[in-house]
N, C-alpha and C positions, 0 to 999 in steps of 0.2 A: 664953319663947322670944324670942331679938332678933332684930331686923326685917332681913330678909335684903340689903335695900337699904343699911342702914346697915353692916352688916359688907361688904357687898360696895365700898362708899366705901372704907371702913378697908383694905381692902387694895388698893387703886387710886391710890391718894392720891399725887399727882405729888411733891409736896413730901418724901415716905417714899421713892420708888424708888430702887433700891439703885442704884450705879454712874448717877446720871441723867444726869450732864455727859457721863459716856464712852458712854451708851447711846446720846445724842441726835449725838455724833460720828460713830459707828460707822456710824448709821441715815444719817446726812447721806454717809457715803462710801457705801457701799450704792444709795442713790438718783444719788449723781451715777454710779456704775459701771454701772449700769438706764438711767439717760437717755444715757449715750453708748455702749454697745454695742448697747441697743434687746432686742427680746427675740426668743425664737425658738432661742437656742442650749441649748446640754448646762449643765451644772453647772459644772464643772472651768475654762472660762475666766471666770466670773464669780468663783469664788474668787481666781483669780491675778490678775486686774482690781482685786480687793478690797485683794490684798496690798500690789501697786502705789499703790494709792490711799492703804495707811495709811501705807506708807512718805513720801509726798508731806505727808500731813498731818499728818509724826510723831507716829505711833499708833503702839506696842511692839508688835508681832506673832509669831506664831510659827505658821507653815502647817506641818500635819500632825504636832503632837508626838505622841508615845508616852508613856502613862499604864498601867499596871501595874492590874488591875483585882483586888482583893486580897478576899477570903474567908474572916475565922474566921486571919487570916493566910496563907494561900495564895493563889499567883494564880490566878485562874480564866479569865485575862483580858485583851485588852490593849483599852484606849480609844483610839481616835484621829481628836479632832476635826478639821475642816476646818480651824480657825482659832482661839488666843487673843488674844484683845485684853488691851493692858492689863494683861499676865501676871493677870486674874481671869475674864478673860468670854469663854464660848465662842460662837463665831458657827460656826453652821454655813449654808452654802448650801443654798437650795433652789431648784428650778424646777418650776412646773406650770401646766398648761394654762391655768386659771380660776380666781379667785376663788372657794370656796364659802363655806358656815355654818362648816364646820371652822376654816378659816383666818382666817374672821373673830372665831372665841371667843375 
């Protein structure tokens, strides 16, 4: 059995993470969009804060595409994230009260 520590390295490993330059962008607009609106609001104006922000940062974006959610060939479906970055990374917004364990896994 391998040692759960070490696999759990193996997949944590900064130098492995996929998209790491656009993740650490993405996070850096995110926080400046948190430290000048402050917190306390809905979801909906922190994503359009976001859009604004990657537009300034030129980050590729696309708020609210439509993705086709497909079955064995059928749609069953339609996907529609908050946000891509980067035509590959979805961001979605979140707001909540506190901090817990969940959010910190």
């Amino acid at each position: 059995m391998k040692n759960s520590t070490t696999n759990a390295h193996k997949w944590t490993n900064a130098d492995k993470l996929l998209f790491r330059d656009e993740v650490f962008q993405i996070v850096a607009c995110a926080i400046e969009v948190l430290n000048t609106l402050g917190h306390g609001i809905v979801e909906k104006p922190y994503e359009n804060a976001l859009v604004v922000e990657f537009g300034l940062q030129k980050i590729p974006s696309r708020q609210q595409p439509m993705f086709d959610v497909l079955y064995k060939g059928q749609k069953v479906g339609l996907f529609v994230p908050d946000l891509i970055a980067f035509d590959s990374i979805v961001v979605d917004t979140k707001v909540i009260d506190r901090i817990t364990d969940h959010e910190r896994a």
